[in-house]
MARBABA-258609 format. One line per field, with one value per residue (C-alpha): residue number from 1; x, y, z. Coordinates in pm, 1 decimal, decimal comma. Each point is the difference from the previous one (the first is absolute). Layout:
BEGIN
seq: [NUM / ...]
x: [X / ...]
y: [Y / ...]
z: [Z / ...]
//
This chain:
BEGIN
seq: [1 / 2 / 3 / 4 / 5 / 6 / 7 / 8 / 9 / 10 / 11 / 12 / 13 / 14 / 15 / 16 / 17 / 18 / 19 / 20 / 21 / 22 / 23 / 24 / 25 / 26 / 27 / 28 / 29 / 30 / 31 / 32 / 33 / 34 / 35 / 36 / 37 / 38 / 39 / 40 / 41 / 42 / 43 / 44 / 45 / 46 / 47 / 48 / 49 / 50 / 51 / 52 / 53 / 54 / 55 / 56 / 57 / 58 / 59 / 60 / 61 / 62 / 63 / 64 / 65 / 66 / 67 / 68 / 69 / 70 / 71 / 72 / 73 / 74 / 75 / 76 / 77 / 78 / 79 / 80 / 81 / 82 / 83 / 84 / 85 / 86 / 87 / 88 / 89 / 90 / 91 / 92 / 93 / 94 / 95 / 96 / 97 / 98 / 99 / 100 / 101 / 102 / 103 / 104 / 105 / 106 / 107 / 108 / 109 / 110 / 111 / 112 / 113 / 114 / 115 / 116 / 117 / 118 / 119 / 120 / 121 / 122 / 123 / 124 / 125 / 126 / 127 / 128 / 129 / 130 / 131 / 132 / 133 / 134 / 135 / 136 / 137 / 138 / 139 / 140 / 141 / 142 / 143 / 144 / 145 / 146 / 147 / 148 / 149 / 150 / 151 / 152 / 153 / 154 / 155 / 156 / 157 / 158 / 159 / 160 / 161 / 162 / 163 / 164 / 165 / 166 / 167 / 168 / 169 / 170 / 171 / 172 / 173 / 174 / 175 / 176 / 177 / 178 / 179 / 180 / 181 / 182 / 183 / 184 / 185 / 186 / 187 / 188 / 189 / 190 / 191 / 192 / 193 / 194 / 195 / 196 / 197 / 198 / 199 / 200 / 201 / 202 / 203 / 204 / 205 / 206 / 207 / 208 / 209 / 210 / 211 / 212 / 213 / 214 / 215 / 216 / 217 / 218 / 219 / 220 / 221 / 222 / 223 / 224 / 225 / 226 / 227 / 228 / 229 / 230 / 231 / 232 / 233 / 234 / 235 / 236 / 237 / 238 / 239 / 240 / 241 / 242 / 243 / 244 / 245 / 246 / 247 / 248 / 249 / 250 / 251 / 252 / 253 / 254 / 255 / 256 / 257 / 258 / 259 / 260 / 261 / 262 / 263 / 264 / 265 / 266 / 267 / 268 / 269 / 270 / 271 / 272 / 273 / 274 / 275 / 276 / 277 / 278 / 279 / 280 / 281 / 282 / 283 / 284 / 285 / 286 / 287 / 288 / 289 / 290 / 291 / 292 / 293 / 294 / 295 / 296 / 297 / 298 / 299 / 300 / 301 / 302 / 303 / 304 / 305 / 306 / 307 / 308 / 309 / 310 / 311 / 312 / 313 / 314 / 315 / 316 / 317 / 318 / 319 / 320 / 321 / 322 / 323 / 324 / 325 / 326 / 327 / 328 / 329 / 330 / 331 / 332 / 333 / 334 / 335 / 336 / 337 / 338 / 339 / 340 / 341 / 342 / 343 / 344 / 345 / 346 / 347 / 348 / 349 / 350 / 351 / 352 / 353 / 354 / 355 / 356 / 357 / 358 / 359 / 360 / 361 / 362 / 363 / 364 / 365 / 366 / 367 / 368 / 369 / 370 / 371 / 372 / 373 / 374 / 375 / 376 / 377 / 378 / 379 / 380 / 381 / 382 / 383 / 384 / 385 / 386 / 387 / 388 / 389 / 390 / 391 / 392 / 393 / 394 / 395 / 396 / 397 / 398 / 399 / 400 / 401 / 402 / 403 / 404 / 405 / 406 / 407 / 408 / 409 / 410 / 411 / 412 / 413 / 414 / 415 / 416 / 417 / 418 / 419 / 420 / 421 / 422 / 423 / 424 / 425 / 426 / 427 / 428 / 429 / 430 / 431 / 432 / 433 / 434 / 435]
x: [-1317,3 / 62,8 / 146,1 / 66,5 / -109,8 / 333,4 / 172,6 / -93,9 / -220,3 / -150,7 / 310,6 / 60,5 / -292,5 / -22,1 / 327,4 / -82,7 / -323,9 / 194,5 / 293,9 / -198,3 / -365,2 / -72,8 / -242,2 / -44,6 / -310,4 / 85,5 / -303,9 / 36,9 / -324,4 / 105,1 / 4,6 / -288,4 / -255,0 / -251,5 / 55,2 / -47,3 / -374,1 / 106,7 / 158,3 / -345,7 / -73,6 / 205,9 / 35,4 / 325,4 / -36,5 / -236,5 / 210,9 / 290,6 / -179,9 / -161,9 / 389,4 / 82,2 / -279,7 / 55,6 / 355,7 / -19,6 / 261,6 / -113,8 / 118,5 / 116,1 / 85,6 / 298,0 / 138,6 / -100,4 / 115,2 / -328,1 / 192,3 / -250,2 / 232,2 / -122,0 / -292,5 / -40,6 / -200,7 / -265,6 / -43,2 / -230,1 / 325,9 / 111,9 / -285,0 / 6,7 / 344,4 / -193,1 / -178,5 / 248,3 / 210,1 / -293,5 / -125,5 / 297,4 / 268,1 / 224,1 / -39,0 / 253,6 / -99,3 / 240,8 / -154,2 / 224,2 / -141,5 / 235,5 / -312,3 / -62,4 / 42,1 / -321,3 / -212,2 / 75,9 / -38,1 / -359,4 / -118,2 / -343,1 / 4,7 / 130,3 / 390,9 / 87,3 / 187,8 / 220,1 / -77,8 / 253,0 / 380,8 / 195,2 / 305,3 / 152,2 / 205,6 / 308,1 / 200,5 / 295,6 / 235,6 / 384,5 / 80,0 / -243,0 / 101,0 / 347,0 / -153,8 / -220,8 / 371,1 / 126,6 / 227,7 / -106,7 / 358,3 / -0,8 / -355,3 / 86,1 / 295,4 / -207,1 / -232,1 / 259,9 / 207,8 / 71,2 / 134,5 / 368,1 / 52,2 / 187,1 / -199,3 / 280,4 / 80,1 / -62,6 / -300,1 / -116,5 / 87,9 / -231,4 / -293,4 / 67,8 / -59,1 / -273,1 / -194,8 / 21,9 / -128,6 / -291,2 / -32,8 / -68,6 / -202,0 / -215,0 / -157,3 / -314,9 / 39,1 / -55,3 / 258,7 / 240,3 / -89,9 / 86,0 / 326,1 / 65,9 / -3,9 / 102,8 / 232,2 / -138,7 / -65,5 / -197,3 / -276,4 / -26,3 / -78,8 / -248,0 / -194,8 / 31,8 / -127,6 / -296,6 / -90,7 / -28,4 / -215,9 / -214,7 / -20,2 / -80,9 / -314,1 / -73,9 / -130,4 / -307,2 / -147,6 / 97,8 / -235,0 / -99,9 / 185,0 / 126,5 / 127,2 / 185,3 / 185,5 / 78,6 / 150,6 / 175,9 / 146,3 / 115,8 / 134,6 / 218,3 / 79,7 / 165,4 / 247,2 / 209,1 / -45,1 / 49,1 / 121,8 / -166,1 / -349,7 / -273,5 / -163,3 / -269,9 / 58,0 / 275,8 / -150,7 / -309,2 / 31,4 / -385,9 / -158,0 / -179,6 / 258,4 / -269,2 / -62,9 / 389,8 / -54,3 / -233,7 / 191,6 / 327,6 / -246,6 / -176,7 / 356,1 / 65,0 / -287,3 / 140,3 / 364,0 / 151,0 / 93,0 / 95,4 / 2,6 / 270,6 / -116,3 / 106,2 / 10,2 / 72,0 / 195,2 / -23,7 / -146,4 / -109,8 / -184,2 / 89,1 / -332,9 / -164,7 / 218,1 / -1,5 / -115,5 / -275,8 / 100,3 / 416,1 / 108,4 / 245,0 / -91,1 / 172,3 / -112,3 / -52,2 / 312,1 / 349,0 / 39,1 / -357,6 / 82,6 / 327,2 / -204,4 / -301,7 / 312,7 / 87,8 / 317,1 / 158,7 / 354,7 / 161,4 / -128,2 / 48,2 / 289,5 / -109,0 / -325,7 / 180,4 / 200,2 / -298,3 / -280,9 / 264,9 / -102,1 / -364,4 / 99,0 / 176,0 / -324,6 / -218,4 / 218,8 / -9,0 / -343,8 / -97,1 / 260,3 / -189,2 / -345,8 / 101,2 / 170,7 / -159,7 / -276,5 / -251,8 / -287,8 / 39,8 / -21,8 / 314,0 / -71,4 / 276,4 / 112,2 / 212,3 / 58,5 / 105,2 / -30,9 / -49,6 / 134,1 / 116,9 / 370,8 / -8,4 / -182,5 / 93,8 / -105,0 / 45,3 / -72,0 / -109,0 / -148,3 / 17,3 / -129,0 / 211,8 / -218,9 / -55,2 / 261,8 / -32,6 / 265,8 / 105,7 / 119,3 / 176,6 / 49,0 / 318,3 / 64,6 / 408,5 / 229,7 / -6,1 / -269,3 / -101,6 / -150,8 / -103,7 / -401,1 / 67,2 / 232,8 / -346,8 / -231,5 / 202,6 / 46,3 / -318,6 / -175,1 / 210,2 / 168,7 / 318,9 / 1,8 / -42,1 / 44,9 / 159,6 / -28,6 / 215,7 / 286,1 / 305,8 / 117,8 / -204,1 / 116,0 / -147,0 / 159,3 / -101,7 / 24,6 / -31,5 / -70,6 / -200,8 / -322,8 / -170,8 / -411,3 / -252,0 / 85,8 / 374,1 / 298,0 / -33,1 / 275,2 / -82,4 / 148,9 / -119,4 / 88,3 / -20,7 / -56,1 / 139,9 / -86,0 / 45,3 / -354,2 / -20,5 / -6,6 / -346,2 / -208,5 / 219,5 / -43,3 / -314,8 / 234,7 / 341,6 / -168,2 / -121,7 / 333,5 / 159,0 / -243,3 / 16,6 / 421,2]
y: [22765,2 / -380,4 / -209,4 / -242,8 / 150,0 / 167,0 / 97,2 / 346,6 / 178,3 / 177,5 / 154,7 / 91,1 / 151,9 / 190,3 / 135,9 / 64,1 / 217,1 / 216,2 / 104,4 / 65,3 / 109,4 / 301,0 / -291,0 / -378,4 / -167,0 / -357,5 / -204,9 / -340,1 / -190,8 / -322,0 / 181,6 / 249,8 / -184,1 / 205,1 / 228,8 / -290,2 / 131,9 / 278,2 / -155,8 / -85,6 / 311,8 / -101,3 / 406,9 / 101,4 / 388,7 / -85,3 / -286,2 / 242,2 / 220,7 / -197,6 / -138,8 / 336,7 / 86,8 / -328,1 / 55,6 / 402,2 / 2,7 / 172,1 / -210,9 / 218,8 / -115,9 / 76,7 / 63,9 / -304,1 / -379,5 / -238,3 / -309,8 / -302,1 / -223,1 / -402,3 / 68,0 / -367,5 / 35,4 / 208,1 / -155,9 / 289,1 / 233,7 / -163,6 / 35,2 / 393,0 / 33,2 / 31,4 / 308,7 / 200,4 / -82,4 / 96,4 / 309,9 / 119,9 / -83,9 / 272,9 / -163,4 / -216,2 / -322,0 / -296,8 / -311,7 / -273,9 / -370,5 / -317,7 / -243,2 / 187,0 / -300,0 / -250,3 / 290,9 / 80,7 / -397,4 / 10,7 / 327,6 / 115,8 / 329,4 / 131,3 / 23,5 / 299,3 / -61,4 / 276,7 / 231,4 / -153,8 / -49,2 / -292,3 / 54,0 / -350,0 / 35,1 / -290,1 / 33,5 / 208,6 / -77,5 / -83,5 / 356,1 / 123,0 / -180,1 / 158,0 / 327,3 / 7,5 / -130,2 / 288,1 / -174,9 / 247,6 / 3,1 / -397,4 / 42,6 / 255,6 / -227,4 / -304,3 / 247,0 / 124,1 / -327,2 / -104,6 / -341,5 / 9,7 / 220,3 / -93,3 / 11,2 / -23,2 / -239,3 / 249,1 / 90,1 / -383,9 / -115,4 / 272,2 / -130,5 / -328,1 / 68,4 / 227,1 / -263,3 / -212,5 / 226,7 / 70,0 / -407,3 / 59,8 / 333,8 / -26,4 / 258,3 / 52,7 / 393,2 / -86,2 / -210,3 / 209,4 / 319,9 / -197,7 / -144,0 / 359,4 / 159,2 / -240,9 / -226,5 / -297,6 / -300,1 / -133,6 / 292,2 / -17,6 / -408,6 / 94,7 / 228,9 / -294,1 / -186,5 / 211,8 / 70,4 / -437,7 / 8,0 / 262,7 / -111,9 / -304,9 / 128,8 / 181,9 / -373,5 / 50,9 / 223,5 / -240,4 / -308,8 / -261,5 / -133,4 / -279,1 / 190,5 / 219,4 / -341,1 / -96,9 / 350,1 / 38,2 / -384,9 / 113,2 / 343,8 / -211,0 / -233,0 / 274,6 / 155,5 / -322,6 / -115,8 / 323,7 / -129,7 / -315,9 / -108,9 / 2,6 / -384,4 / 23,9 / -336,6 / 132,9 / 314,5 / -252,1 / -351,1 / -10,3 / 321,5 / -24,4 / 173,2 / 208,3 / 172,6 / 57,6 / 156,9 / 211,7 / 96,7 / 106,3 / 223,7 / 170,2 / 68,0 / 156,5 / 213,8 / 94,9 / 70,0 / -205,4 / -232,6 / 13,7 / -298,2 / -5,2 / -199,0 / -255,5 / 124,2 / -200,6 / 316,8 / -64,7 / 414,5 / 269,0 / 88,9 / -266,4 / 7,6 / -151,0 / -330,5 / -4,3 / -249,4 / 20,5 / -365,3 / 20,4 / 276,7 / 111,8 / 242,8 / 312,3 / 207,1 / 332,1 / 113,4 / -209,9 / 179,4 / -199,5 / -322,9 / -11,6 / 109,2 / -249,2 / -313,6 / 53,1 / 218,5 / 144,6 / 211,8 / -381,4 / -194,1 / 252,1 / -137,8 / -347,7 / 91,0 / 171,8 / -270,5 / -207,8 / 204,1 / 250,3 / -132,8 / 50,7 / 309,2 / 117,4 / -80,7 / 170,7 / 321,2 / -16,0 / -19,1 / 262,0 / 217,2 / -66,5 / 64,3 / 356,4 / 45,4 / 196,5 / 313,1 / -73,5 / 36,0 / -340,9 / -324,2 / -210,6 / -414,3 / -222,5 / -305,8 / -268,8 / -279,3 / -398,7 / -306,7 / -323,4 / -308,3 / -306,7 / 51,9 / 321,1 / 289,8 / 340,6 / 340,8 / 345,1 / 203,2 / 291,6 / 124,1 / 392,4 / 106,6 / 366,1 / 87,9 / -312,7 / -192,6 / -262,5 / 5,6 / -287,3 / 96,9 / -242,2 / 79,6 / -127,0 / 67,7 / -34,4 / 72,9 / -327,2 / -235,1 / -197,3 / 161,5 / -321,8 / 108,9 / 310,9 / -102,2 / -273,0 / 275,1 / 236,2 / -324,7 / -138,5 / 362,8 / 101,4 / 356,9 / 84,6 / 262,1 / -92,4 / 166,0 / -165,6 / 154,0 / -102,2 / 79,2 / 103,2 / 283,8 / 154,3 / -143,9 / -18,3 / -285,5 / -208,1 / -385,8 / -295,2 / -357,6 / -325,1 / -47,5 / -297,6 / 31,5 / -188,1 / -99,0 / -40,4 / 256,8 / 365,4 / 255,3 / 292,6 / 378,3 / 227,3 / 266,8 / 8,1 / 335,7 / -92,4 / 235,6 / -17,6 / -40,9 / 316,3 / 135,9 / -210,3 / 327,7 / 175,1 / -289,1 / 128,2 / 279,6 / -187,9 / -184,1 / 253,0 / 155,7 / -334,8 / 2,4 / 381,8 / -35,8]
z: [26432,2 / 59,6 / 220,8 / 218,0 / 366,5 / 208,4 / -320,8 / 16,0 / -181,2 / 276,2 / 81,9 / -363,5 / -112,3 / 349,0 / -12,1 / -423,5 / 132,4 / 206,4 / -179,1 / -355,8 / 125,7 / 190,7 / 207,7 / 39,8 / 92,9 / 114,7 / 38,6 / 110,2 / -96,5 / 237,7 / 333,2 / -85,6 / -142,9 / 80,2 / -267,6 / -305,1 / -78,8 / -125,0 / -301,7 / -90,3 / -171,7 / -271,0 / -7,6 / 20,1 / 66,9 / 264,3 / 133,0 / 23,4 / 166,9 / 275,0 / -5,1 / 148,6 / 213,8 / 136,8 / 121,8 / 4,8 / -312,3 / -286,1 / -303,1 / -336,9 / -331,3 / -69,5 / 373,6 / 181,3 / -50,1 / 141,2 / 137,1 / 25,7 / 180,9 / 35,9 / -278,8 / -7,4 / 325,6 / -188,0 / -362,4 / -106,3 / 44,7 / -206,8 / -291,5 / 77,1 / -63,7 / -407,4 / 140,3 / 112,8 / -300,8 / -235,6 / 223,3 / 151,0 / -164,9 / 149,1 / 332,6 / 68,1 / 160,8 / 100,3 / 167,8 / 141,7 / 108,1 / 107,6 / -97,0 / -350,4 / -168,8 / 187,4 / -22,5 / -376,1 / -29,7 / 115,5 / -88,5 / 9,8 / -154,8 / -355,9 / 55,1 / -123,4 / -327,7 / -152,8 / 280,7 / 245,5 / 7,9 / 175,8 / 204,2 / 117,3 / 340,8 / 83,2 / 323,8 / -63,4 / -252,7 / 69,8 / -93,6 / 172,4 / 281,1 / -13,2 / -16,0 / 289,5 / 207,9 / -143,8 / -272,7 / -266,7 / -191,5 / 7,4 / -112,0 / -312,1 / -71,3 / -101,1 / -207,2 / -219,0 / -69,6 / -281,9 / -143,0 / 15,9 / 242,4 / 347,7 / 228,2 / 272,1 / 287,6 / 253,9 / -141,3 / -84,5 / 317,2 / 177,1 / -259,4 / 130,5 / 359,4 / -94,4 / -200,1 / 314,6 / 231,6 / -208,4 / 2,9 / 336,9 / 34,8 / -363,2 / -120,1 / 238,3 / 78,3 / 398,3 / 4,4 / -228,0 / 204,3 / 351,9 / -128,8 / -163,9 / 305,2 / 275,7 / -213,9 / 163,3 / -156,8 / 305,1 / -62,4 / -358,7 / 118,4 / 245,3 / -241,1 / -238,7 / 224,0 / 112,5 / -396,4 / -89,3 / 314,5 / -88,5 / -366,5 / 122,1 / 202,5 / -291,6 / -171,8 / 189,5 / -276,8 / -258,3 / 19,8 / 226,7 / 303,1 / -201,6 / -269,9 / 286,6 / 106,6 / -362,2 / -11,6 / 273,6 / -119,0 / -326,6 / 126,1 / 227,0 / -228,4 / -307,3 / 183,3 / 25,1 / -352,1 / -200,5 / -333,8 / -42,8 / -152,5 / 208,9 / 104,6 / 202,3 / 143,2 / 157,7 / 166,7 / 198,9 / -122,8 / 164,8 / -180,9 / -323,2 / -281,7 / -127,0 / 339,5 / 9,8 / -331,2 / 120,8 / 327,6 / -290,1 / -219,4 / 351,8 / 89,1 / -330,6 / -8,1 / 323,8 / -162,2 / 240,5 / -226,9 / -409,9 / -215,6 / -224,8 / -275,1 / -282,5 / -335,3 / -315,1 / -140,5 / -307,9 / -72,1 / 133,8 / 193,6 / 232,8 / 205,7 / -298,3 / 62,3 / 393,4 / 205,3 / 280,8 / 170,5 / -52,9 / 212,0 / 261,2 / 279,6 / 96,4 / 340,6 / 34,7 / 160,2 / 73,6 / 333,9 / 93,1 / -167,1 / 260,3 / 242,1 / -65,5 / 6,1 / 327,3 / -57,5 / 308,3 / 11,3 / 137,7 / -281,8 / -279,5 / -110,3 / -22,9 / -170,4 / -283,0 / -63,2 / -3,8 / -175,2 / -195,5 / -343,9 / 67,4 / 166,2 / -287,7 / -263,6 / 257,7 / -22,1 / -351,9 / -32,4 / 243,5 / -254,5 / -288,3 / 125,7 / 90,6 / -350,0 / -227,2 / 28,9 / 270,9 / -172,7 / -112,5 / 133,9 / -67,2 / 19,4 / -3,2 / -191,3 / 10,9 / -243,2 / 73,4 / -186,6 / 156,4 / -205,8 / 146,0 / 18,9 / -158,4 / 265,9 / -71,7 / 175,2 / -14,2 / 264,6 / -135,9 / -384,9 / -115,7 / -288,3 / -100,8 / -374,4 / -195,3 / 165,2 / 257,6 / 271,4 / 217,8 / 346,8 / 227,7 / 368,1 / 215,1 / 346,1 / -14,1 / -245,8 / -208,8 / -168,3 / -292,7 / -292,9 / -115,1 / -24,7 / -77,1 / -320,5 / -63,7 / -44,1 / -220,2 / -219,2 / -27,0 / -17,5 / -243,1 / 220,0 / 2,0 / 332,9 / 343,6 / 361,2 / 318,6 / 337,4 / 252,7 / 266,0 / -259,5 / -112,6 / -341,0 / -342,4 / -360,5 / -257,9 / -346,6 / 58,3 / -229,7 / 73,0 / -115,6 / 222,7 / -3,0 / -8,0 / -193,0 / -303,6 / 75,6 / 52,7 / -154,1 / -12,4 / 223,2 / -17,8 / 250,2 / 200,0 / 373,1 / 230,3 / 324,4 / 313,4 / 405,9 / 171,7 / 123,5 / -393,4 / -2,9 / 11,9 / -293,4 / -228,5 / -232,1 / -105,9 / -41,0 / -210,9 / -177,4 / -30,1 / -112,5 / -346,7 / -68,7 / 19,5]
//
């Protein structure tokens, strides 16, 4: 299980062990670390049972889930996890780590390859979100819509208010759990608050102390330019850009941060055309990116106004991560072109089979398509996806674009959905091509 730390896999797996095992042995290999030689014996019957005697739990195939929560603290876990899988495979063994990703990175041992699975962790999704505040029937009601249906006023209305409260709170379980049972948008801020503090101490396990200040630089610096390319002269005019570089890819190993980066789109896959220098960040949760800008319930409404459009890209991208099945990692793209007179961007690419699908974000109701319409043209695609603040719509448009080489004629078709449809958009779009 990965993850960024406070998204909870702790408190899934535990709660996992005891409703489907007659017995769950959490170990957590950070806080007892005096248990970490006896992953040496690379023996996993033995290991299982000095597991046991060690914490007076028998542990059974079959009966008993063995949790090895932070297993980054104890690499050679982490090699053993082969041994069990090889010599008892009916023991079921989870292990969970927020710093997977630097150990993996510098890893002494044989990873065990084909004997493991990955499951990826976000913060809670927007339906998820209206779940845990006990919104199930608004939840169900984005899962089965379908384009063309009416939605409602009512109904779109609620969304609305919804998808700005969870602007607020984010998806960080603590937060959603305090603001699920108080309804108190000053508690949810406090946890906030206490979580980008204590992620923040976390930086000592990351590198040196300069490295921690180039960090904790760039971590303040995303949150108030979500949306836009990264510079590094802007983040510390005075820092080297290559240790700023490094401070961005610490914080992604961390999952704090995800790059979303440029891709030249012209195929798929579209990693094989992305960029490692153009690139726009995305945090781990919107509810900490508010938090990490200063917002307070007397400047909320003038911060939206002000950061709503990189509020609104941040929401989408924090969608998209948690789309699809979780044993996969999902990286983001965007695509822009920079010619003198002539820039064009799109905020987001999807790719649904062999087709490449540009996605652009809006945080009213209106907006030009202008960059959108340039892509379709010069990539030669004729379907495209706008998220924004309207109501849900589907239509076939025609048009001359200009783009290099002169005007073109383009036909395409545009799905048009409210923001809050963000997380349903994988399988509208599916929908759309199998209609």
């Amino acid at each position: 299980m990965r993850g960024a730390r406070q998204v909870g896999k702790t408190y899934l797996v535990e709660t996992f062990g005891k409703r489907c095992f007659r017995s769950l042995l959490s170990v957590n290999l950070e806080k007892q670390e005096d248990i970490h030689p006896l992953f040496d014996r690379m023996d996993a019957k033995i290991m299982a049972q000095e597991l046991g005697l060690y914490f007076n739990q028998p542990v059974l195939p079959g009966q008993t889930l063995l949790f090895l929560d932070e297993i980054q603290a104890c690499p050679k876990a982490i090699a053993c996890l082969r041994y069990f899988h090889e010599e008892m495979p009916d023991l079921h063994v989870v292990a969970a780590g927020s710093l997977l990703d630097f150990n993996l990175r510098e890893f002494k041992h044989s990873v065990p390859v084909g004997r493991i699975e990955y499951l990826h962790l976000q913060p809670l999704s927007f339906q998820e979100f209206l779940m845990a505040l006990g919104e199930g029937a608004v939840a169900d009601r984005l899962a089965a819509y379908h384009v063309g249906a009416d939605l409602g006023d009512a109904v779109s209305a609620k969304l609305r208010d919804l998808l700005r409260l969870y602007y607020f709170v984010g998806g960080m379980p603590a937060a959603v759990a305090a603001y699920a049972q108080r309804h108190d948008l000053l508690e949810a801020q406090r946890i906030l608050a206490s979580l980008g503090t204590t992620l923040e101490d976390d930086f000592a396990k990351y590198g040196t102390r300069a490295q921690q200040r180039n960090m904790r630089q760039v971590l303040r610096h995303i949150p108030r330019h979500i949306g836009r390319k990264v510079r590094y002269v802007n983040i510390n005019r005075e820092a080297r850009s290559v240790e700023l570089k490094t401070a961005v890819e610490l914080l992604e190993l961390s999952r704090l941060v995800t790059r979303v980066r440029h891709s030249s789109a012209n195929g798929i896959p579209l990693a094989a055309e992305a960029s490692e220098s153009h690139f726009k960040p995305l945090l781990l949760d919107i509810g900490l990116c508010n938090n990490l800008c200063g917002l307070s319930l007397t400047a909320a409404a003038e911060l939206l106004t002000v950061q709503e459009g990189g509020l609104a890209e941040q929401f989408v991208g924090q969608e998209l991560r948690a789309l699809g099945p979780a044993f996969e990692e999902h990286p983001l793209f965007y695509w822009h072109r920079e010619e003198k007179n002539a820039n064009a961007e799109v905020d987001y690419l999807w790719a649904h089979e062999a087709r490449i699908v540009p996605v652009e974000v809006r945080a009213g109701k209106s907006g030009s398509l202008k960059s959108l319409q340039v892509f379709l043209a010069e990539k030669g695609r004729d379907f495209a996806v706008r998220l924004n603040m309207d109501k849900p719509s589907a239509g076939s448009f025609s048009m001359a674009v200009g783009g290099k080489g002169g005007a073109r004629k383009l036909s395409y078709t545009l799905l048009s959905l409210p923001l809050y449809l963000a997380g349903q958009m994988a399988r509208l779009i599916k929908e759309h091509f199998e209609s």
